[in-house]
N, C-alpha and C positions, 0 to 999 in steps of 0.2 A: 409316367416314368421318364428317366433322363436316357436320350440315345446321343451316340454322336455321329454327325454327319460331316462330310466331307462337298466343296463346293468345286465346279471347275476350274475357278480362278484359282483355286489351290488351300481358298480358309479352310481348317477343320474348329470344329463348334459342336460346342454342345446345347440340347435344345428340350425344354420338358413337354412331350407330347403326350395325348391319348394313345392308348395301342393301335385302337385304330388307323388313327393317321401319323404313324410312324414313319412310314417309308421317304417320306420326303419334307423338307424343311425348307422354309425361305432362308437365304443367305445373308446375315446380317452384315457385312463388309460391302457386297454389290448388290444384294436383292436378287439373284438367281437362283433356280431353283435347285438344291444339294440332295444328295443322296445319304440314306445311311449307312454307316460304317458296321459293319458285323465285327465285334471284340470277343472273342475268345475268352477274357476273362472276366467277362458277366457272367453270374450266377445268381441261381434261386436256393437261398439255404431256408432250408425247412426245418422248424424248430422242435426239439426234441425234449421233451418233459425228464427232468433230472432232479436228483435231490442233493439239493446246497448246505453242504455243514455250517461255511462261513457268513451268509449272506441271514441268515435268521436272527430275530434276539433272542430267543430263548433255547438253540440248537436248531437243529437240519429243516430245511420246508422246501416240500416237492414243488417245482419251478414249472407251472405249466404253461405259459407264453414269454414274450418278451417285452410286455406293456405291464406283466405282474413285476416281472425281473427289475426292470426300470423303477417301477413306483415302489417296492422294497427297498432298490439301493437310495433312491431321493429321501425314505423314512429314516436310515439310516447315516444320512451326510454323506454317502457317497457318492463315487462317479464310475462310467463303465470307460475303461483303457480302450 
């Protein structure tokens, strides 16, 4: 995942870690070691199986992840906004 950390020399960075070792980052500006930054608007959205009128060729198809959703609109020519 991507977290973002902040350095005491003042860089803020973003940095793609394990979960594991999240907590702290080498600092790419001086090389010291940064803290992460907790943002309030990270989220986990969890995906809810719904049925698409538009997105089918031959009328409605129940949507059960986001890797179906994807590879439908790519069959289709499209793109997700």
């Amino acid at each position: 995942m991507t977290y973002d950390y902040r350095c005491s020399c003042g860089n803020t960075f973003e940095d793609y870690k394990r979960i594991e070792d999240r907590h702290y980052s080498k600092c790419p500006k001086c090389g010291k070691k940064a803290r992460m930054i907790f943002s309030p608007c990270r989220a986990v959205h969890i995906f809810q199986p719904y049925w698409d009128e538009h997105i089918g060729p031959k009328g409605p198809v129940l949507l059960e992840s986001r890797k179906q959703k994807q590879r439908m609109l790519r069959e289709q020519g499209l793109e997700q906004l």
